[in-house]
C-alpha positions as CSV (number, residue, x, y, z in Angstrom):
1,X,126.7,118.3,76.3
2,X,130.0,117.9,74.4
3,X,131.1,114.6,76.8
4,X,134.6,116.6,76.8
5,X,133.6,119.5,77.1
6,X,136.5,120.7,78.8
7,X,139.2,117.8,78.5
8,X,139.1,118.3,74.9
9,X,141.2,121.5,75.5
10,X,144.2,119.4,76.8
11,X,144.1,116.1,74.8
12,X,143.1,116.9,71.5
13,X,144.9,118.5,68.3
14,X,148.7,118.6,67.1
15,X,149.4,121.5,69.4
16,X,148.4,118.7,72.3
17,X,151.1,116.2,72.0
18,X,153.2,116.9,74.4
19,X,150.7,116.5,77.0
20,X,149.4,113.7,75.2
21,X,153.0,112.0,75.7
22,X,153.0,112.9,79.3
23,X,150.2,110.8,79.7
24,X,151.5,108.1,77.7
25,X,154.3,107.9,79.8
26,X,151.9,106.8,82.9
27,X,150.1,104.8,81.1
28,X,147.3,105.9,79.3
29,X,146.6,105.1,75.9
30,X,145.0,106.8,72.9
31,X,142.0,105.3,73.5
32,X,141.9,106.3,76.7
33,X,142.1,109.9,75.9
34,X,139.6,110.7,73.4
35,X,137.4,109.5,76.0
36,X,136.1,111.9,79.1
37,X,138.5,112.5,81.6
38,X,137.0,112.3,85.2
39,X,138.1,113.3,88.0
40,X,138.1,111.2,90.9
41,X,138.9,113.3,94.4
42,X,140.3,110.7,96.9
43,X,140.4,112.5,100.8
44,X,142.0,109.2,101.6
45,X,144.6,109.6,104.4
46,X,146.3,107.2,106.7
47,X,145.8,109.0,110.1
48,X,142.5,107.9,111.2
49,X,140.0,105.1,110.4
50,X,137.3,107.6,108.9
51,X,139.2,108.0,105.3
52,X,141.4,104.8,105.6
53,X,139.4,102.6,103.6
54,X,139.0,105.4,100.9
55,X,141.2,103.8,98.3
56,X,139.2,100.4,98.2
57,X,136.3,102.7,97.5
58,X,138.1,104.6,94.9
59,X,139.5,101.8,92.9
60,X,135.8,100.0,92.3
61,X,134.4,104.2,91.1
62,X,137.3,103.9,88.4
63,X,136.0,100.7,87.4
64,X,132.9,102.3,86.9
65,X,133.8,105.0,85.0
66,X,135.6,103.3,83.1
67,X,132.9,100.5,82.1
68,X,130.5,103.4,81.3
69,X,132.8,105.1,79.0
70,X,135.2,106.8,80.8
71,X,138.6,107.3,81.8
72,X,139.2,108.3,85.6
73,X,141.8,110.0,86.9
74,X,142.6,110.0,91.1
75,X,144.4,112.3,93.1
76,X,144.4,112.6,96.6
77,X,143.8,115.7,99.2
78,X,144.2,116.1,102.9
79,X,142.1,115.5,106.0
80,X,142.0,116.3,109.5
81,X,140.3,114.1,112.4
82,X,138.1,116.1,114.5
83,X,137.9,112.9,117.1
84,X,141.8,112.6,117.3
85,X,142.6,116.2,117.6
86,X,139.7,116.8,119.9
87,X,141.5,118.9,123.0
88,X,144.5,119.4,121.7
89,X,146.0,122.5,119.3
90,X,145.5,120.7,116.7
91,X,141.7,121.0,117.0
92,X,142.3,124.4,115.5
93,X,143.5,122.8,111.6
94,X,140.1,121.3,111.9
95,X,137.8,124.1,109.7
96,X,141.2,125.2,107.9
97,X,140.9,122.1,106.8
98,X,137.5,122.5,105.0
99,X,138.6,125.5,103.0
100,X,142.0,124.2,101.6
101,X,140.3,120.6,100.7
102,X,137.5,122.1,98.8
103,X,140.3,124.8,97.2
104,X,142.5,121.9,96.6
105,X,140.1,119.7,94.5
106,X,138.9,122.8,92.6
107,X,142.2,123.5,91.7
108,X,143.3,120.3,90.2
109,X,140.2,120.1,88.4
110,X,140.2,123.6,86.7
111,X,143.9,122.8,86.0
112,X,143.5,119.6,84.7
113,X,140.5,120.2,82.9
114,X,138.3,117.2,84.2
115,X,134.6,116.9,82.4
116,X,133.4,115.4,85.3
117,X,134.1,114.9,89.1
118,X,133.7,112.0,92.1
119,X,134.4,113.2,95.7
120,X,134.8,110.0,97.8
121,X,134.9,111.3,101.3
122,X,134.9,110.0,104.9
123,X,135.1,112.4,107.9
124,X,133.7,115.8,108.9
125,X,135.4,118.3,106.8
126,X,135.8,116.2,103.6
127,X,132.1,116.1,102.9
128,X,131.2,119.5,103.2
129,X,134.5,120.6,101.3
130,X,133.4,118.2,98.5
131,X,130.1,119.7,98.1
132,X,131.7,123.9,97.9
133,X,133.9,122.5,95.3
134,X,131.6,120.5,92.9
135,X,129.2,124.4,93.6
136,X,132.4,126.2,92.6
137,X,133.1,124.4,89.3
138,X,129.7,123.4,88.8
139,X,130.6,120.3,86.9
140,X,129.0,117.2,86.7
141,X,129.4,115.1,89.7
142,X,128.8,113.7,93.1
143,X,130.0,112.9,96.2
144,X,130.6,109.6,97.8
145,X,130.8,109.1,101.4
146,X,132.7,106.1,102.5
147,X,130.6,105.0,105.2
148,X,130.6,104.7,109.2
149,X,132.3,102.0,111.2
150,X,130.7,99.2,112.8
151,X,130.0,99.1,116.3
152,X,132.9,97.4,118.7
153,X,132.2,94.8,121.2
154,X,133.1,95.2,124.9
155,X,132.2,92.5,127.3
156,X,129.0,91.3,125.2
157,X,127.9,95.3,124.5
158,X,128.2,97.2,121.3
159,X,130.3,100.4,121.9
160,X,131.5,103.1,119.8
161,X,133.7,105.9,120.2
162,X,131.1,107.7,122.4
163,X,131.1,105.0,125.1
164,X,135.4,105.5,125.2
165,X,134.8,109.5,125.6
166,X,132.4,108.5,128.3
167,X,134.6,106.1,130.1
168,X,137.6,109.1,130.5
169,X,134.9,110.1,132.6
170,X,134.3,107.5,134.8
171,X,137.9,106.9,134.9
172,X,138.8,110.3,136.2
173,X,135.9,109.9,138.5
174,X,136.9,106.4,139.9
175,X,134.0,104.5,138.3
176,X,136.1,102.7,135.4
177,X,139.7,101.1,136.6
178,X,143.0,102.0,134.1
179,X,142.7,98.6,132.8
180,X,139.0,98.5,131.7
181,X,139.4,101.7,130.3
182,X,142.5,99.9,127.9
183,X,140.5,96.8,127.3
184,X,137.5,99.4,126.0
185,X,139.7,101.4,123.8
186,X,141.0,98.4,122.3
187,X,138.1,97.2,120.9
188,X,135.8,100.2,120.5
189,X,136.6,101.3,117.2
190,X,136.8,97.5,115.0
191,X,137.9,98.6,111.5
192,X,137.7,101.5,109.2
193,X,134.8,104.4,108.9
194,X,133.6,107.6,110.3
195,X,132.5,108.0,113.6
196,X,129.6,105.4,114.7
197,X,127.1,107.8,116.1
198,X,125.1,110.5,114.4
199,X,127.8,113.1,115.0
200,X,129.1,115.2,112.0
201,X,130.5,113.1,109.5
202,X,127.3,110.7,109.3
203,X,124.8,113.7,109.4
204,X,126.5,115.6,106.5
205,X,126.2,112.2,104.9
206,X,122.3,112.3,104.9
207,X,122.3,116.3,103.9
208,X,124.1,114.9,100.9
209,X,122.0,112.9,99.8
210,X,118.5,114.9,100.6
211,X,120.5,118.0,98.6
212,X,120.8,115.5,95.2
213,X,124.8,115.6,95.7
214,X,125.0,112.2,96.3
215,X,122.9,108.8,95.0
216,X,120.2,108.5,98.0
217,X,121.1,105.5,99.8
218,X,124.8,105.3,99.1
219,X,125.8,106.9,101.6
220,X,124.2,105.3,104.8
221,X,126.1,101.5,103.7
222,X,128.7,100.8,107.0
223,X,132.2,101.3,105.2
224,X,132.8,97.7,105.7
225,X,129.8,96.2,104.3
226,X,130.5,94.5,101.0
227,X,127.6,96.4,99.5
228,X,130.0,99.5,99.9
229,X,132.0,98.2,96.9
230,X,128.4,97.8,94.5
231,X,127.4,101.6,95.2
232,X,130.9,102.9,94.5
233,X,131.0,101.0,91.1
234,X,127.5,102.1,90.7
235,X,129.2,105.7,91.6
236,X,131.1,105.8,88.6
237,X,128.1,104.9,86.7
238,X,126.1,107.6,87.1
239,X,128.8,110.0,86.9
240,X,128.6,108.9,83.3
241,X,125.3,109.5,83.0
242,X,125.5,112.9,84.4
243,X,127.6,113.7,81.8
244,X,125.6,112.7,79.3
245,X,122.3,114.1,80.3
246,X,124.3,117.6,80.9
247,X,123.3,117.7,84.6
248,X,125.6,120.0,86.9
249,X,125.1,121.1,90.7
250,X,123.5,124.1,89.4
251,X,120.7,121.8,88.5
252,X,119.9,120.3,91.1
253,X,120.9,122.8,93.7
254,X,117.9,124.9,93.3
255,X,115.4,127.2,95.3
256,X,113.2,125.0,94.0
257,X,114.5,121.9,95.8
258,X,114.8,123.6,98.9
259,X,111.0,124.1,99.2
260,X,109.2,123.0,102.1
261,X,105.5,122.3,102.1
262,X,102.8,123.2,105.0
263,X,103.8,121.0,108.5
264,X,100.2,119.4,107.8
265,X,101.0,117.7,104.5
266,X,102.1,114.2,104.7
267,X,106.0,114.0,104.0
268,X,108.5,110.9,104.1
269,X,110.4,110.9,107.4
270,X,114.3,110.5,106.5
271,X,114.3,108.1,109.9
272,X,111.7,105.6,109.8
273,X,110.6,106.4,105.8
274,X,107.2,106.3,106.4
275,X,104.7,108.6,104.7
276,X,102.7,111.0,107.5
277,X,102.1,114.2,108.6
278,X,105.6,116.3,110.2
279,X,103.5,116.8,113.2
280,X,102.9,113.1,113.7
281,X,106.2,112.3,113.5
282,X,107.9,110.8,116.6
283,X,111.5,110.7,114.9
284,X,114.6,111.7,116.7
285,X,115.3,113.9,112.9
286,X,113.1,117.1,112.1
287,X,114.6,116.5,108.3
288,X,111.8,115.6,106.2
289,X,112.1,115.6,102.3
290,X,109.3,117.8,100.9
291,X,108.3,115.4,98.0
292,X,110.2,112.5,95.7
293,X,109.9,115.5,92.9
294,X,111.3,117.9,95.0
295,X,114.9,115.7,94.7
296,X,115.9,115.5,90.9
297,X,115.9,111.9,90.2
298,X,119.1,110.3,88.9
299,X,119.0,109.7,85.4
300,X,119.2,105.8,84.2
């Protein structure tokens, strides 16, 4: 594959300068363009913890792209928080939410004319919206989930945002005083990430990774945890070598990969990771990968 493939159409030739100067003017240098031009699809937003920590994330991707040969570009799209919005009108921007992100970074792709993408997501609309719109374009690229939160820490327990939906409860039934209620939503949720519970943020997670959209074990690292930074560099790494190796969603999202063999046939539990028969499983997850073939591998 032509490594710009389509970026060539807005960078190169005399009839190109103008856009060439545009760039200039931002700070990109000749160099910069002749290389590929990826995309990097930030859903960072500043209303909830799930997406907060999305431009950390975002800026150690670039500097993987960049080391393998690349030249990112970022731009941002929108997010709704299920858990905020939860009860309220605003509940109902939730699935909106799905189509116009997915829409969104299409769009700026196909207009830009990006050879290659990186989705870095965080919440429950984000991911699923990042994988329609590397299906729609069917370029080169993967999807990044930034990881849940850590537990909180309420009088020598760990907690999570469950255990503060829970207490509303007991509040409202007379179990939980107004002031423990405070103290527990104080400390529940200690920093940034999605949701700390396998709700829908963290689940679409793991079906990103067992579909080949995203590098398997990238996504379950906490958002916090240092290692968070490594995969994201490591992100923009294999972008690269998508690229290179001509590898799109169409590839890897196949009948093929969807197969499931017999229950009796020993399979690799996506919980515990051992090797035995779905039967035998005691797992909470009925999600079992159907070989190590059956998920294209990751070129290196």
């Amino acid at each position: 594959m032509d490594l710009k493939h389509r970026s060539r159409n807005i960078t190169d030739g005399r009839d190109r300068a103008p856009a060439r100067a545009m760039y200039k003017s931002i700070g990109f240098t000749d160099d910069d363009l002749a290389k590929p031009l990826i995309a990097v699809a930030n859903t960072w937003i500043e209303t909830m913890p799930c997406n907060f920590h999305l431009r950390r994330l975002s800026a150690k991707v670039k500097e993987g792209i960049r080391a393998a040969g690349g030249t990112p570009m970022e731009f941002n799209t929108i997010a709704i928080s299920d858990g905020e919005t939860m009860g309220t009108e605003g509940m109902r921007a939730s699935l909106v939410s799905r189509e116009v992100i997915a829409d969104s970074i299409e769009l700026v792709c196909r207009g830009q004319m990006f050879d290659a993408a990186v989705c870095v997501v965080g919440c429950d609309k984000t991911i699923p919206a990042a994988a329609m719109a590397l299906a729609r374009m069917n370029l080169p690229g993967l999807v990044l989930y930034g990881g849940t939160i850590a537990p909180g820490k309420y009088r020598g327990k760990d907690v999570t945002i469950q255990d503060v939906f829970e207490a509303v409860g007991a509040n409202a039934a007379g179990k939980m005083t107004d002031a423990e209620l405070h103290e527990l939503e104080g400390v529940a949720c200690p920093g940034a990430g999605a949701c700390g519970g396998q709700y829908t943020a963290n689940t679409m997670s793991t079906v990103m990774e067992f579909i080949g959209l995203s590098p398997m074990g990238f996504n379950g690292i906490p958002a916090m945890d240092p290692r968070k930074d490594e995969v994201s560099f490591r992100c923009g790494e294999v972008v690269m070598n998508l690229l290179r190796n001509g590898i799109r969603p169409s590839d890897i999202l196949t009948k093929k990969a969807e197969w499931r063999p017999p229950a009796d046939r020993p399979m690799q539990c996506c919980i515990c990771w051992r090797s035995r028969a779905k039967s035998e499983c005691r797992c909470t997850s009925t999600t079992f990968s159907a070989s190590v073939s059956a998920h294209r591998c990751w070129p290196t």
